[in-house]
C-alpha positions, -999 to +999 in steps of 0.1 A: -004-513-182+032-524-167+043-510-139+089-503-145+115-505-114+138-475-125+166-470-106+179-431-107+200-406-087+192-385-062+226-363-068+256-366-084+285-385-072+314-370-049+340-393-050+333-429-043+297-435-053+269-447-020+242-463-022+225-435-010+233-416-039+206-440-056+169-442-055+147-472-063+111-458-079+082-472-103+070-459-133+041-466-151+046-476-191+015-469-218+007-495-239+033-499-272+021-480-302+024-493-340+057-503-345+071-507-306+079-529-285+078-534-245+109-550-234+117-564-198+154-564-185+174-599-181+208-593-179+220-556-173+255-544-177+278-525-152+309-510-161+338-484-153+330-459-176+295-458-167+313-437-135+325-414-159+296-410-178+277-376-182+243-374-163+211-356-170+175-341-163+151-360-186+117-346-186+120-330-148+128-366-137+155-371-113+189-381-127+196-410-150+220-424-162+229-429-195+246-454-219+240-490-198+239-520-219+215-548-211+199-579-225+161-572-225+131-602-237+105-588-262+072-593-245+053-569-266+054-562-302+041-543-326+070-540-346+081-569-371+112-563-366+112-576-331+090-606-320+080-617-288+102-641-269+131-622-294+162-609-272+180-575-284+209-556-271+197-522-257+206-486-239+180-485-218+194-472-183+187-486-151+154-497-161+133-529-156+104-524-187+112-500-215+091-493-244+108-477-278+099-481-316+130-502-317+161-473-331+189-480-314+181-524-308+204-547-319+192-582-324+210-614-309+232-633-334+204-655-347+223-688-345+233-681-313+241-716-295+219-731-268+251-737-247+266-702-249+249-680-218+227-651-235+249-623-209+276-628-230+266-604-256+274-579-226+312-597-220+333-613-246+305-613-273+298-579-269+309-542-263+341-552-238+350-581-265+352-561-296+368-529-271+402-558-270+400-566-306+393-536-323+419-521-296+447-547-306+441-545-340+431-510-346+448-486-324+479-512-317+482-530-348+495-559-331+515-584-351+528-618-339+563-618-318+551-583-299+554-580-262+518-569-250+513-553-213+476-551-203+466-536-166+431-543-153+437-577-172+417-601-149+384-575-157+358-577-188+380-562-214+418-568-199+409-606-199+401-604-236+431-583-245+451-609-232+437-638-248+438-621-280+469-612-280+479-646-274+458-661-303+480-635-325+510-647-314+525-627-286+537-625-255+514-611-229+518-596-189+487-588-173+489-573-139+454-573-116+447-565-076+445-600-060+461-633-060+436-649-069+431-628-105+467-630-111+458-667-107+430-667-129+455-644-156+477-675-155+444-698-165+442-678-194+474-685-208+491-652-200+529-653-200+537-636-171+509-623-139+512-602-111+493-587-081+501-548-087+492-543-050+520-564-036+552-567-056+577-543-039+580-525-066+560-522-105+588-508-120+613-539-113+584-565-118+579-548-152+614-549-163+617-585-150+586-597-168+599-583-202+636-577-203+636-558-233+608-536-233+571-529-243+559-534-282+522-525-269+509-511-240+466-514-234+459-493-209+433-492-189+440-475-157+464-445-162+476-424-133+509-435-118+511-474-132+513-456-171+542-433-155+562-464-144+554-479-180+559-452-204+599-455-198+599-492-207+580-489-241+602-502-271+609-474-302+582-471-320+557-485-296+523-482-293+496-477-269+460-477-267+442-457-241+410-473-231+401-462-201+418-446-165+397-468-139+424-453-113+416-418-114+374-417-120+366-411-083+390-390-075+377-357-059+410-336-069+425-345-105+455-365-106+489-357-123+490-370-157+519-393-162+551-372-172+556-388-212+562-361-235+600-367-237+590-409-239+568-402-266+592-378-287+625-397-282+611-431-286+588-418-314+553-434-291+525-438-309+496-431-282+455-430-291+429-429-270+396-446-285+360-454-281+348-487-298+320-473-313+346-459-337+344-490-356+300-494-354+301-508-391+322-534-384+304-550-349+288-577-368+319-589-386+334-588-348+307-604-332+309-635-354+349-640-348+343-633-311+319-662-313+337-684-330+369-681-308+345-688-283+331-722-297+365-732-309+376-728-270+400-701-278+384-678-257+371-686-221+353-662-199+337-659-161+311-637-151+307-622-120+269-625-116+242-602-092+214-613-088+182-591-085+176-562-102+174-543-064+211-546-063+220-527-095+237-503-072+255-527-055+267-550-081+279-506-098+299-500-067+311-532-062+325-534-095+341-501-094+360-513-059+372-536-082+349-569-066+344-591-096+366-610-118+353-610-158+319-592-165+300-578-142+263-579-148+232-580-128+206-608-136+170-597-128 
């Protein structure tokens, strides 16, 4: 019989979450049936949308919540499918142990190298990877010559955008909070970086950066920074709405940026989208992500917690906006 640290909520969030809006409890597992599997956590995953998310009461419990990625070990198996010592991707909330009959597991690339760290099946291998690509290609059909912006760009998915963009051929501004992302943009190979919380004023940093306008616009932010950009979009431009990091814990709703005579006039093209959109094709996306990866095309960093204790630590501390890359927890 295992004994599972689950990590769930005592109340909903008002505003900015606290760490006393979390509460650390054990559960005790039964023994896998025919055909499951017991797995323990290694790497877990925190993200912004996981703010946004929807919460709810499972079996009486207290509030969980839902949709976290993480990197669990088989330890027990009764399902072929899955051997012990086998690592699988999984949505199995804030858990330690979890025992399923293996719906919803996605095995590891099987030739996965030696060299290549596991967590990045939750980064640039992973969910945040194929959000840039299928984003890019998708939702902004980006071609070679185009001017991409990217906000959040020094985060999981931002710092793939950029990097992606760049292997297509185009020119890419990024902006992020501190000098030292903008810094790190600038490793990357972005074109032009800068700290969106210091420059005297986005609209003239934006104009500077790319004289004659916007092809593509990845937003992840919203609120005021897309009402600044939306006049500097290019005819026919497009943008991809993948998140609004700004405005998830606000207590009162923000303004939506003003757009609708930007969009009409300069005939916009603007989508918002969900990578799972695009499910069938993760495998085929997996395999280029990995082998941009090995080629060096695409670098990464990781901002690593350590100790499954400070899940709601490493959660907060990602949405202030503490970690540069992926944030995940190792346990």
């Amino acid at each position: 019989m295992v004994v599972a640290q689950v990590w769930t909520l005592k109340q909903h969030f008002v505003g900015f979450p606290k760490p006393s809006d979390f509460e650390l409890k054990d559960e005790q597992l039964p023994e896998p049936k025919h055909g499951e599997v017991l797995l323990e956590a290694v790497f877990l995953s925190v993200d912004p949308y996981m703010r946004f998310s929807h919460f709810v009461f499972l079996s009486g419990a207290p509030l969980l919540p839902l949709n976290l990625l993480h990197i669990p070990r088989v330890i027990q198996s009764h399902n072929p499918s899955f051997p012990v010592g086998s690592h699988v991707v999984a949505m199995c909330g804030w858990r330690s142990h979890y025992v399923c009959d293996g719906t919803g597991l996605t095995p590891l690339l099987p030739d996965w190298p030696q060299d290549i760290p596991l967590s990045l099946a939750l980064g640039i291998i992973g969910m945040p990877g194929l959000t840039a690509l299928y984003g890019l290609e998708e939702v902004c059909q980006i071609k070679k010559g185009d001017t991409l912006l990217v906000n959040c760009a020094a985060g999981a998915v931002g710092s793939a955008v950029g990097q992606i963009a760049k292997i297509k051929g185009c020119t890419v501004v990024g902006s992020a909070g501190t000098d030292a992302k903008v810094a790190y943009l600038k490793e990357l190979g972005f074109d032009h970086a800068f700290n969106y919380k210091t420059v005297s004023s986005l609209d003239e940093t934006l104009r500077k950066a790319a004289p004659n306008g916007y092809d593509c616009y990845f937003d992840n932010v919203g609120g005021d920074f897309s009402s600044v950009v939306m006049p500097l979009m290019k005819h026919f431009g497009r943008i991809a709405v993948c998140g609004s990091i700004s405005m998830y814990n606000d207590t009162t709703p923000q303004k939506g940026p003003y757009i609708h005579g930007h969009v009409l006039f300069k005939q916009l093209r603007m989508e918002g989208f969900l990578v799972t959109r695009w499910e069938e094709k993760f495998q085929e996306g997996f395999q280029r992500m990995m082998a941009w990866v090995k080629e060096g095309k695409l670098t990464w960093t990781e901002h690593v917690t350590e100790g499954f204790s400070n899940m709601p630590a490493a959660f907060i501390g990602m949405l202030r906006g503490d970690n540069t890359g992926k944030a995940v927890v190792k346990v």
